[in-house]
N, C-alpha and C positions, 0 to 999 in steps of 0.2 A: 444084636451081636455083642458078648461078649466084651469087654474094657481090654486092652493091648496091656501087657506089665513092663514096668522096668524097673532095674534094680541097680543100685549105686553100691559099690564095692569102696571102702572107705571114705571120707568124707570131702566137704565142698565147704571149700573155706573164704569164699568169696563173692560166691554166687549163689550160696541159700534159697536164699528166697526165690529166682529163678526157677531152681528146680522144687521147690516144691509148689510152685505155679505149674510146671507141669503136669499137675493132679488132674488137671482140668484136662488132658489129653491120654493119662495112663493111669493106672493103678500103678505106685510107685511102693518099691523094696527098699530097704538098708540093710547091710551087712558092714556097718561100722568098725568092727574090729574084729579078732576072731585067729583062728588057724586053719593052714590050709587042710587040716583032716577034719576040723568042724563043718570047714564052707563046704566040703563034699559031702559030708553025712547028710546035712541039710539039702546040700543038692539029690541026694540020691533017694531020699525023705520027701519026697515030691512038695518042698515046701518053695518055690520058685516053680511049681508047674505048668502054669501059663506064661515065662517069661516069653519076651520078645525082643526087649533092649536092655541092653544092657553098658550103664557108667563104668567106665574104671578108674578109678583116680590117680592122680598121681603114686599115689604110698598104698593099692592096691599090691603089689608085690608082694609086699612086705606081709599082707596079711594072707594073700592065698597060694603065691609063689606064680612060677612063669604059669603064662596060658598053652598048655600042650595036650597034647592024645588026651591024657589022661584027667582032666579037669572040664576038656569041653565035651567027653563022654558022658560023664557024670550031667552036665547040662541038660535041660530039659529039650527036645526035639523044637519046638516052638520058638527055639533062641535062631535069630535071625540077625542083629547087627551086636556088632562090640565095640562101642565109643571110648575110646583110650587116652586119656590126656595123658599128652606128650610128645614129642618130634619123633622120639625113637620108639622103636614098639619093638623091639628085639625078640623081648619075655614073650610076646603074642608068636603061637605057631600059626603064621599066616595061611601057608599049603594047609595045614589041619584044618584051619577055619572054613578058605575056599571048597574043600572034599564034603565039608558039614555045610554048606551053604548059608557059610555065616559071613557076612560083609564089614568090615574092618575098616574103622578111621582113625584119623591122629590127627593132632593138632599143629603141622609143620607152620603157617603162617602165622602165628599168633607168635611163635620163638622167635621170629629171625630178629630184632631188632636187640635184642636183651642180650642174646647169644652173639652177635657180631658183638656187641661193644664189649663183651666179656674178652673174645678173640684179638682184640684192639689192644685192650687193659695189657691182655698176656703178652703181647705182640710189642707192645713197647717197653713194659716191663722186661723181656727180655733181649731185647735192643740194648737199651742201657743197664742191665743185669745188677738189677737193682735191690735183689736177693741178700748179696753181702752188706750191703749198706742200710738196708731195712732193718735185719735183725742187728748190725751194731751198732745205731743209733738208738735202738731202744735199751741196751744196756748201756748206755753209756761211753761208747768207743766210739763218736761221733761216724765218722768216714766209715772206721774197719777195713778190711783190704778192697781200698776204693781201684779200681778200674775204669778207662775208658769205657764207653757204650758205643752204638755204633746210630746216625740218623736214620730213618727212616726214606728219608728223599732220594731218590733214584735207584731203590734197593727191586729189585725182581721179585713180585709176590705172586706165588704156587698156591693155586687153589686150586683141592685134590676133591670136586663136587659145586661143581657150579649151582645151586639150587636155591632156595629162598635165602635161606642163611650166606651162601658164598658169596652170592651174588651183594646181599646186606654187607658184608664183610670189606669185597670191591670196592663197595660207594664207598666207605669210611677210610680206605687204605688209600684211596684216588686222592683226598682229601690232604693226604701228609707226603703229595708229590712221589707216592711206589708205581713202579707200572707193574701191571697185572697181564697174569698168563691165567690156564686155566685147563684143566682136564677132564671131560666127563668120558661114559661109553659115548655120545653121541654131542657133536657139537651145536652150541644154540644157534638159532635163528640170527641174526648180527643186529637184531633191533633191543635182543635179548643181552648179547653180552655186553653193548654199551662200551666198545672200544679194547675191550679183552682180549689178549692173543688167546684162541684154543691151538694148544699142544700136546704130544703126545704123551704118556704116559712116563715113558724115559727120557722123554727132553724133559717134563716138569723137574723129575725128579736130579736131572744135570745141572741145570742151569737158575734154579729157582734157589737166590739167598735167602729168603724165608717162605718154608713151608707150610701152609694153611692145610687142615683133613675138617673139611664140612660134608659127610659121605656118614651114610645110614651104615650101619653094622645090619652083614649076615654071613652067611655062612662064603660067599666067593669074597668079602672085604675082611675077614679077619686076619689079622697080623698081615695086612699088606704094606707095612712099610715095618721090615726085621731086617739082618744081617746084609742081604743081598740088594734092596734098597739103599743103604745109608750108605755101601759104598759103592753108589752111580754119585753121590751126592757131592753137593761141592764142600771143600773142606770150610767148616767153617758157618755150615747152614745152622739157619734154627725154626726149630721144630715147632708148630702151633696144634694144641687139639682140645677142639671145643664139643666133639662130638662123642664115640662113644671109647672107652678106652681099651679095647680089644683090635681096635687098627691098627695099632703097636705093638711090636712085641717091646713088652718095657727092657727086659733083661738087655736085647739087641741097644736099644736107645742108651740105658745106664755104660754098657762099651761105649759106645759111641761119643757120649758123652767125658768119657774119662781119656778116649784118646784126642778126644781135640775134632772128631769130622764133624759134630754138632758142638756149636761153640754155645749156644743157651736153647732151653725148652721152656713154653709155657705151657700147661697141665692144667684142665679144668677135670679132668675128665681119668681114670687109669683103668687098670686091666682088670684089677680084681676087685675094686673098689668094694668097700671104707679102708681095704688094705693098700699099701703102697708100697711098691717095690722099696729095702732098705738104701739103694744106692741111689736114690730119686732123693730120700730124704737126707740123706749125709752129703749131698753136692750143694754147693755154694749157685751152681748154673743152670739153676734153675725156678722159674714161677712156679707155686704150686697154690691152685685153686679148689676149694671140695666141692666139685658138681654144683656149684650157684651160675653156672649161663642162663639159668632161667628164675631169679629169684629174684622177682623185681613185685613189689605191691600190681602194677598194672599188669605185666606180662602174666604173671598167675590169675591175676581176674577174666584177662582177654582167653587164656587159656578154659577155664574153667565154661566160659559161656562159647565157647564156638562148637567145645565136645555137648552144650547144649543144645545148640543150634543143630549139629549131628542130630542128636538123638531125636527130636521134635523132626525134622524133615523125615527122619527115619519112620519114625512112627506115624505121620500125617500122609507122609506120600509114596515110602517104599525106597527113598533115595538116601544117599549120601554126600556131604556137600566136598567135603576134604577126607575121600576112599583112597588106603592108601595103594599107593604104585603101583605093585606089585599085581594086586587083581584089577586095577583098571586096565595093565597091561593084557592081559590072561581072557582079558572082557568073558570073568566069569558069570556063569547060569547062575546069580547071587542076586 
């Protein structure tokens, strides 16, 4: 029989050697750099013909664009799994994959620790809104327009996605005496939330002084928290988002922001990213972070080896170890 192929879609900055220890298990591809109308000529070039797994790296976007109709067409019929580092898989057309019988993973446990202390960082930084006095001590104007902050202790913390990450989020927010609430579609088991109120989706958004979004982006979470949102909210709330930044409508938050119902935001994450709404960047009330939740020497490594882990299960047994949600739910013919 034939060797299984797999093929890594930009590169692996941590785990090398790993995967090319997987030789011993596949015929292995690179497509290190490129554009996305080469990676299809190539594809449609029957030069990936026997694929069957397939890596996508991180900064895989960047070089072939999202995974839709139109690229997993192109793919060779023999393509079977698509190992994705990264919590979010947006760019991935899931429903497209599942109709092609292609099985889908991410790397959601391997984030959560990196990504909660990122949530934390922002979460206190904008506590004591530390915005103004960061950038005027580095020119020289010691204080600048110094401000009260606010403690953290007994403050009500909204977590809009109870999952590996919120949950991460909880223990460390438990830790600086907040009580914690919590929203998903469906409430955890109580061995699960560890003393968490679950509430409903317009109580979180009433009664929660700081707002936590650990909640995957698709097409029913985009911009769920815009105009109609921010005012159930209490006056005064601040806004956390660690995850992806089309949850927001920003435009809605920069009002918001300007009239006083969000008193600070911390921002890992925006809408249009590397772009940033101008009224984000001209506020003094705000953290802003460029998408490093996940940029820690280990958490990149642990990431890097579990979308290995994927792929060798994949290719040894037909399974998947971390398939995301979506078709576990679906318990698709994959």
């Amino acid at each position: 029989m034939a060797q299984k192929a797999a093929l890594l879609i930009g590169n692996i900055t941590h785990a090398r050697k790993e995967w090319l220890d997987c030789s011993g298990i596949a015929k292995l591809y690179e497509y290190g750099d490129g554009s996305r109308e080469d990676f299809l000529s190539k594809c449609r070039n029957g030069e990936f013909k026997d694929l069957f797994a397939l890596y996508r790296s991180n900064e895989s976007n960047k070089i072939t664009g999202n995974f839709n109709e139109e690229l997993l067409d192109a793919l060779p019929l023999t393509l079977k799994y698509i190992c994705h580092n990264g919590a979010g898989y947006d760019n991935i057309d899931v429903p497209a994959c599942t109709k092609r019988g292609i099985a889908v993973s991410s790397t959601p446990v391997a984030v959560n620790d990196a990504t909660a202390d990122i949530a934390l960082f922002l979460m206190l930084g904008a506590l004591r809104r530390v915005t103004p006095c960061f950038q005027a001590v580095k020119l020289g104007n010691w204080r600048g327009d110094f401000k009260l902050g606010h403690d953290p202790k007994n403050k009500v913390l909204g977590i809009l996605g109870m999952g590996g990450i919120g949950s991460a989020v909880a223990t460390r927010a438990k830790a600086f005496g907040m009580k914690i609430q919590y929203h998903n579609r469906r409430q955890l088991p109580p061995n699960e939330e560890d003393g968490a109120k679950y509430v409903s989706f317009e109580e979180l958004l009433k009664t929660s002084d700081v707002l936590s979004l650990n909640l995957s982006l698709n097409a029913s979470t985009k911009h769920i928290i815009s105009k109609p949102q921010f005012d159930m909210m209490k006056d005064g709330v601040i806004v956390i988002n660690t995850a992806r930044g089309p949850l927001i409508d920003e435009a809605a938050l920069v009002d918001a922001l300007k009239s006083g119902k969000v008193w600070t935001a911390g921002l890992d994450v925006f809408e249009e990213e590397p772009k940033i709404h101008p009224g984000l960047l001209e506020s003094e009330n705000v953290v802003l972070l460029p998408h490093i939740g996940t940029a820690t020497f280990e958490t990149q490594r642990d990431m890097e080896l579990l979308v290995l882990d994927n792929l060798k299960e994949a290719i040894t047994s037909g399974k998947l170890i971390t398939q995301v949600p979506e078709q576990k739910k679906k318990k698709a013919n994959i």
